[in-house]
C-alpha positions in Angstrom: -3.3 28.3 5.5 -6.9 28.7 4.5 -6.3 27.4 0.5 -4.7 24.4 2.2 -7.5 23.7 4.8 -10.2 24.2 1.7 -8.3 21.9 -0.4 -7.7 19.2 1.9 -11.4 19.3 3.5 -13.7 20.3 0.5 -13.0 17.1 -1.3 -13.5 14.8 1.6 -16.5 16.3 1.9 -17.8 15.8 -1.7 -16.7 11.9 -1.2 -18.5 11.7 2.0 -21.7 13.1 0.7 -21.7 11.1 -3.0 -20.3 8.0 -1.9 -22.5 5.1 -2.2 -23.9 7.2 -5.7 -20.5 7.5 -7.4 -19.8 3.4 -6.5 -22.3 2.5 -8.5 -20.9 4.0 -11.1 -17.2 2.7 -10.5 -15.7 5.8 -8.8 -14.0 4.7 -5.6 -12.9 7.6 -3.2 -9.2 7.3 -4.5 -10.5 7.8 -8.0 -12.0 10.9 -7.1 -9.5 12.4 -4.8 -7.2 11.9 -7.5 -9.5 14.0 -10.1 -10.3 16.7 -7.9 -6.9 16.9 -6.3 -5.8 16.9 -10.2 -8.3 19.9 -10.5 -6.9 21.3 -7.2 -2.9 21.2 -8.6 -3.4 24.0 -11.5 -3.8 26.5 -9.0 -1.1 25.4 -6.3 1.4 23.9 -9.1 4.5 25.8 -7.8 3.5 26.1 -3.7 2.3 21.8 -4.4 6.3 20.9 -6.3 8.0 22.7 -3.5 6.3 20.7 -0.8 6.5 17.3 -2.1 9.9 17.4 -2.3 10.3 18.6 1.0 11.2 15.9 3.9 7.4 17.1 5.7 5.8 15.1 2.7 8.1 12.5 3.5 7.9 11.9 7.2 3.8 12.2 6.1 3.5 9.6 3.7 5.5 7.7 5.8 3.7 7.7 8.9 0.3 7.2 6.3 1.5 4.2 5.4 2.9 2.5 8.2 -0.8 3.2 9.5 -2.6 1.8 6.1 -0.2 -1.6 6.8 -1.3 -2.0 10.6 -5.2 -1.5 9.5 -5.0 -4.0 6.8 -2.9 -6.4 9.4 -5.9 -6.4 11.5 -8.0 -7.5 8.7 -5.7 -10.6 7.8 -6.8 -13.8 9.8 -4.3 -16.6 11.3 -1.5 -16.3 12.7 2.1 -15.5 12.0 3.1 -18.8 11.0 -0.5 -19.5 9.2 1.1 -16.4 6.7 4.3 -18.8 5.8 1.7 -21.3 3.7 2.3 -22.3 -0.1 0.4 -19.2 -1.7 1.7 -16.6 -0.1 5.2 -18.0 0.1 5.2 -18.4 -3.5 3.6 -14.7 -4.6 6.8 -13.3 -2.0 9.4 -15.5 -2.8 9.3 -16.4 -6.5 6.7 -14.0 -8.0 8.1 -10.9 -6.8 11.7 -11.6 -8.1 10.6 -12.2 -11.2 8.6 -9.2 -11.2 11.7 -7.1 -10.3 13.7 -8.5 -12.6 11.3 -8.7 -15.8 10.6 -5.0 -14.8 14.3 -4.4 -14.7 14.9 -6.1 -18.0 12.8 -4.1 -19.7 13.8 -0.9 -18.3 17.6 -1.5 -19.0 16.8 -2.7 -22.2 15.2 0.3 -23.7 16.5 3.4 -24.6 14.8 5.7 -22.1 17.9 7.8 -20.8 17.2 7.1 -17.3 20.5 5.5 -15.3 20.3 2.4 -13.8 19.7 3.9 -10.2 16.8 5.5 -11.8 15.2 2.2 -13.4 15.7 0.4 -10.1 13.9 2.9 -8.3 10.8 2.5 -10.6 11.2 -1.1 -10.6 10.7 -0.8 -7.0 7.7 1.5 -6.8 5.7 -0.6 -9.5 6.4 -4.3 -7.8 4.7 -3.8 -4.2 0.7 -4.6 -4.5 -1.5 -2.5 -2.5 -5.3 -3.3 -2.1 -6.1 0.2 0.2 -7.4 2.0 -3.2 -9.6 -1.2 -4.2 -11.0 -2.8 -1.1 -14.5 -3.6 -2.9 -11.5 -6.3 -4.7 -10.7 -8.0 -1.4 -13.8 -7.5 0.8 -15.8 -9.1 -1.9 -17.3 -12.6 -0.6 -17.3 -13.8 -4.1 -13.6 -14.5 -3.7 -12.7 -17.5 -1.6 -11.7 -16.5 1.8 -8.7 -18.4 0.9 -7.3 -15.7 -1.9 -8.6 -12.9 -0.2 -6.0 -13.6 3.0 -3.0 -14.6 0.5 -3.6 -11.2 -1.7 -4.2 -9.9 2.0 -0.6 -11.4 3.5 1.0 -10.4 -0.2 0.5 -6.5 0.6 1.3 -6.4 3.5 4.7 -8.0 3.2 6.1 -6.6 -0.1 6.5 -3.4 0.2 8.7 -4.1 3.1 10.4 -6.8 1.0 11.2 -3.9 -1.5 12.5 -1.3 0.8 16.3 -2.5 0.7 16.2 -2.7 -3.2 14.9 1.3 -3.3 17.5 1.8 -1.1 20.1 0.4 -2.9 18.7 2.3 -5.5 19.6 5.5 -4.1 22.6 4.8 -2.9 23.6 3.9 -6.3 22.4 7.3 -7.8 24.8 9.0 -4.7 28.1 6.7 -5.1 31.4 8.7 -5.8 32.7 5.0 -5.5 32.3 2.0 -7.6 28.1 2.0 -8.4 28.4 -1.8 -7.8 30.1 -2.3 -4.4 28.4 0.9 -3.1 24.8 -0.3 -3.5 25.5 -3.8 -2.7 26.9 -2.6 0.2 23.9 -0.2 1.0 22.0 -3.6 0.6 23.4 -5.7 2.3 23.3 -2.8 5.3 19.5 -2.2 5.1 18.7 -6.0 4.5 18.7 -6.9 8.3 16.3 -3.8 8.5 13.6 -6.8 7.9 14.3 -8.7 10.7 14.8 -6.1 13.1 11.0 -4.9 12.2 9.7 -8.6 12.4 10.7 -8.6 16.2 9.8 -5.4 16.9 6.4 -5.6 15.9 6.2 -9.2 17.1 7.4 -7.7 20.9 5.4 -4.6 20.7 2.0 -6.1 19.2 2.2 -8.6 21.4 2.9 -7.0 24.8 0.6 -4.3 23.9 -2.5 -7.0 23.4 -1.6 -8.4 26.2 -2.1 -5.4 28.5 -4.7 -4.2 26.6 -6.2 -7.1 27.8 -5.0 -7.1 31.2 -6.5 -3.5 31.5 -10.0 -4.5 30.6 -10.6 -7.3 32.5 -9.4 -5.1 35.6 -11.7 -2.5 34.3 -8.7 0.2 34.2 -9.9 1.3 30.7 -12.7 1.1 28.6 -13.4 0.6 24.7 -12.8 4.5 23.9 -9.9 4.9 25.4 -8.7 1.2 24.0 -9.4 2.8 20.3 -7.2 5.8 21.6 -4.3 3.6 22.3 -5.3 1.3 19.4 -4.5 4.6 16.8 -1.5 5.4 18.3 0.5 2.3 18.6 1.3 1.5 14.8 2.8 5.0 15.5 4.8 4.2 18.0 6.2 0.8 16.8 6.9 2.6 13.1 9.1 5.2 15.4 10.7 2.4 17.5 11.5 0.1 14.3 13.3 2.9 12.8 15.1 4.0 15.9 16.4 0.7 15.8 17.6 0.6 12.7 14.4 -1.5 11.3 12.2 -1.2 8.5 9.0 0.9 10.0 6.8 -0.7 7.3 6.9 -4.1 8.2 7.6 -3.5 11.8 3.5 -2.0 11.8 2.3 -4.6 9.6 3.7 -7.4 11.7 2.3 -5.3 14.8 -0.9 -5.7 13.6 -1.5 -9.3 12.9 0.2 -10.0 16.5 -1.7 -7.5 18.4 -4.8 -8.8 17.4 -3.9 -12.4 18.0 -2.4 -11.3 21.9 -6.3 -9.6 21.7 -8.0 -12.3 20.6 -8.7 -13.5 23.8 -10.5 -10.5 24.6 -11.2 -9.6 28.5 -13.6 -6.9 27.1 -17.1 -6.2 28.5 -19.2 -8.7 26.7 -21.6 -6.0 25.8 -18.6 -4.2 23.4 -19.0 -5.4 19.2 -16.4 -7.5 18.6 -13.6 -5.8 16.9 -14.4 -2.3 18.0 -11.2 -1.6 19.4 -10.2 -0.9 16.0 -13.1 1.3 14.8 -10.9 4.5 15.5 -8.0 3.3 13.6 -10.4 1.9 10.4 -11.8 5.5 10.2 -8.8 7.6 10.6 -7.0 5.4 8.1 -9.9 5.8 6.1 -9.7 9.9 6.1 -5.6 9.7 5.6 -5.9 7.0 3.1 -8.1 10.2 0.8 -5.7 12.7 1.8 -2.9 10.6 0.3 -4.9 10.1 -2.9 -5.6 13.9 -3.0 -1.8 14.6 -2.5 -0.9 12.1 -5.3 -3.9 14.0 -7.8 -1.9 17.2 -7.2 1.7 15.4 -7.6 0.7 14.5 -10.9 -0.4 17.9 -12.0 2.6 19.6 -10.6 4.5 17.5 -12.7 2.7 18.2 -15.9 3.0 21.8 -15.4 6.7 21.5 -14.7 7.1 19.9 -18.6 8.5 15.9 -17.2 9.4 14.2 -20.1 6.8 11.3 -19.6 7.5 8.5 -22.1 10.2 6.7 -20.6 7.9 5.9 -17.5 4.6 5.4 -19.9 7.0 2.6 -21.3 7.8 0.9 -18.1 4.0 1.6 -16.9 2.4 0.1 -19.8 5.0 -3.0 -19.2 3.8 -2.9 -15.1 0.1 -2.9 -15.3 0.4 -6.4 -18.0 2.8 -8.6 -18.3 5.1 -7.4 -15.5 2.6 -9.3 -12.9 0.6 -11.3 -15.0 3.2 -13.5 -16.0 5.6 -13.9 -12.8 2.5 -14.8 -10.6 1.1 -17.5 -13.4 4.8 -19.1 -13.2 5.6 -19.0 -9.6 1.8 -20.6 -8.7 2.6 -23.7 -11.3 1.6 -26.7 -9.4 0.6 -24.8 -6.6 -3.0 -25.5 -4.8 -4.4 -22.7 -5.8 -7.1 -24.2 -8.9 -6.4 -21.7 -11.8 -9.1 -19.6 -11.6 -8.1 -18.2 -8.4 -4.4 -18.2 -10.3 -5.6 -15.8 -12.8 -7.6 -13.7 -10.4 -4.5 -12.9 -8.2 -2.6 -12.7 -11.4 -4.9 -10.0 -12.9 -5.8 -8.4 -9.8 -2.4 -6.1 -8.8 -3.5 -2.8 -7.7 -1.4 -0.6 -6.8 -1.5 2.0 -4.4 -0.7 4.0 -1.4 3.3 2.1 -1.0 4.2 2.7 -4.5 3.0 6.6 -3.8 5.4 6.9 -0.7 8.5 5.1 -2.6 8.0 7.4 -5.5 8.2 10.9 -2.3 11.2 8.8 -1.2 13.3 8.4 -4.6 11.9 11.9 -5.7 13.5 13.9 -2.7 16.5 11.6 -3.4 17.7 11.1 -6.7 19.1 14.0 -8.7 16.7 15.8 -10.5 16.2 14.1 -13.9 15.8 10.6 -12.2 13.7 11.9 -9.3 11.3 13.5 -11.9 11.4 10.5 -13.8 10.6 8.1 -10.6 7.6 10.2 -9.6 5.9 10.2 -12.9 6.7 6.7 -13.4 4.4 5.9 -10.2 2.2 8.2 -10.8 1.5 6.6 -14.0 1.5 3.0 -12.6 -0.9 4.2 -10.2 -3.0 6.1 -12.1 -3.4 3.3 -14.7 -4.0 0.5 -11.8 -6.7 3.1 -10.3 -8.5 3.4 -13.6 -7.8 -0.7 -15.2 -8.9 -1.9 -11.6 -11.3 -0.3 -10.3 -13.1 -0.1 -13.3 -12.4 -3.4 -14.4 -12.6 -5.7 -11.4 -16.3 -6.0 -10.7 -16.1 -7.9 -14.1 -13.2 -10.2 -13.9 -14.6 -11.1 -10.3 -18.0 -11.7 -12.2 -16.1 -13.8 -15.0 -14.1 -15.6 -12.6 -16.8 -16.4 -9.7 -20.3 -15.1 -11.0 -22.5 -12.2 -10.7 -23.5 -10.9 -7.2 -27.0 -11.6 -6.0 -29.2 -8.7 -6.3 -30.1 -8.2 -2.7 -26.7 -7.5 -2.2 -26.2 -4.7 -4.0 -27.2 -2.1 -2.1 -24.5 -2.9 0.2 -21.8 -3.5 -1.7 -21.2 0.3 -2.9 -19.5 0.2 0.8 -16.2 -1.2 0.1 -14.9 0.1 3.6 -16.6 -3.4 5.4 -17.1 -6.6 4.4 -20.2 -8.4 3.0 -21.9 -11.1 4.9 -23.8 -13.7 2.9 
């Protein structure tokens, strides 16, 4: 108990006390989780394997990143319908197919010795974007407000989008039956998942906004307890969602955009900041979001230890990270409105992050062994690779693409956890 508490807490604290030095250098709080939590795995390499493929770490990473998806809804303006635009429609509807099946392609087409389950399964942890490890990317106002909302909507939809595909995956790697009719079956079951969440979030954000709002104005709570309740209900509507038989992910994304538009009309005490119902949530997201990180540094290390054979997912990494976004995005945004430079930005700029972590836990405490080792150092991989190309690299491509920052701003920049305001 007391290794555990010094190797979840001590890093934290290192990141806390070093941030705004170690961002000037490049080294987001992911990054270094991942390094120390690396440096953390050589001494808890057999205790760390056991636990990850336990269903604890599951349910965890779960419950992690239903919470990530409900903070980052907050942060996307508009409303539900404003999401259904050209841009974002496009990225969901044309670019991730084509990601999938490039990815796909590839994987089937090279001799790696994985089965077809277990190439599906890292197709679908390298497709879903996640901007949680690289918020300097999307809180930058460099970028037109424009592309940061449609990278913003992208996230938060596809790794929902995705979920049926890993589990038709898995259901394909446990078939006695034909592999075919069993995991188009398993689709076809978890494909109304999506809907279900869509009106579960809808219902839940919505009514609790509304009383929320109802509360205040009668002065039956105040903003501390309204952060309280604020924290727990992306919580609640993940547990509701997959109670009935919906997809938890999008079910707390979709929460958050339509609690905050029921809020919108705030009855709050005048004096309150706007937004600070949701300071609780940011922060405690924020802590999570580095315990995820640190859990993924030790993954990785575990499976080193444990002798993986790596090259098959350096193959399909090394295909992720370029040409398996690049290219789908540049096609599916041909005539679109978008001018091209913000084309290549979103095309370029694909992070990935805290959903392709949890769907690599999923297919790793699911698939038989080979495949399930295979999976997990696939996306560790991918995510390693994004964490280092990205974060390194993006300051530059965003100076490239839309000029340098002004020097009075940055100082404030190294704080990637809140926006800039020119």
């Amino acid at each position: 108990m007391i290794t555990v508490l010094l190797i979840t807490t001590g890093p934290p604290l290192v990141w806390a006390a070093c941030a705004r030095r170690l961002q000037r250098f490049s080294v987001n709080g992911p990054l270094l989780m991942v390094v120390l939590g690396g440096i953390a795995g050589w001494f808890v390499a057999d205790e760390s394997a056991a636990f990850f493929d336990s269903k604890l770490a599951l349910y965890l990473a779960e419950v992690i990143l239903a919470l990530l998806l409900f903070v980052d809804a907050t942060d996307v303006p508009g409303s539900l319908r404003s999401h259904a635009t050209s841009v974002p429609l496009r990225l969901l509807a044309v670019a991730l197919p084509l990601s999938l099946i490039l990815i796909m392609a590839i994987g089937l087409s090279l001799p790696l010795g994985l089965s077809a389950a277990g190439v599906l399964a890292i197709t679908c942890v390298a497709v879903p974007v996640d901007f949680s490890p690289q918020l300097s990317i999307i809180k930058d106002t460099r970028i037109p407000p424009s592309v940061r909302r449609w990278l913003g909507i992208e996230s938060g939809y596809n790794d929902g989008l995705i979920s049926p595909l890993l589990l038709a995956a898995l259901a394909l790697a446990s078939t006695t039956g034909d592999p075919g009719d069993q995991a188009l079956a398993a689709f076809l079951t978890a494909a109304p998942a999506g809907g279900i969440a869509v009106i579960v979030g809808v219902a839940i954000g919505t009514v609790a906004g509304w009383a929320f709002r109802t509360a205040a104005r009668a002065q039956w709570c105040d903003i501390g307890s309204t952060r309280i309740g604020v924290l727990a209900l992306p919580l609640f509507t993940f547990a509701v969602a997959v109670t009935a038989h919906g997809n938890g992910f999008v079910a707390a994304f979709v929460c958050g955009v339509a609690f905050r538009i029921a809020l919108s009309a705030r009855g709050n005490n005048p004096a309150d900041k706007p937004g600070a119902e949701f300071s609780l949530a940011d922060d405690v997201a924020g802590v999570v979001n580095l315990q995820l990180w640190l859990a993924f540094g030790i993954a990785g290390i575990a499976l080193v230890v444990s002798n993986v054979n790596w090259w098959p997912a350096l193959v399909l990494a090394v295909c992720v990270v370029t040409v398996g976004r690049i290219l789908p995005v540049l096609i599916a945004l041909i005539a679109s409105p978008a001018p091209w430079r913000d084309r290549i930005f979103m095309a370029v700029m694909g992070p990935h992050g805290a959903a392709s972590i949890v769907f690599g836990l999923i297919a790793y405490n699911a698939l038989p062994n080979e495949d399930g080792e295979a999976v997990l150092a696939a996306a560790c991989i991918i995510v390693l690779s994004s964490l280092v190309l990205h974060g390194l690299g993006a300051s530059r491509v965003i100076s490239l693409l839309y000029g340098r920052i002004p020097n009075h701003y940055r100082d404030h920049k190294v704080d990637s956890s809140k926006p800039l305001h020119g």
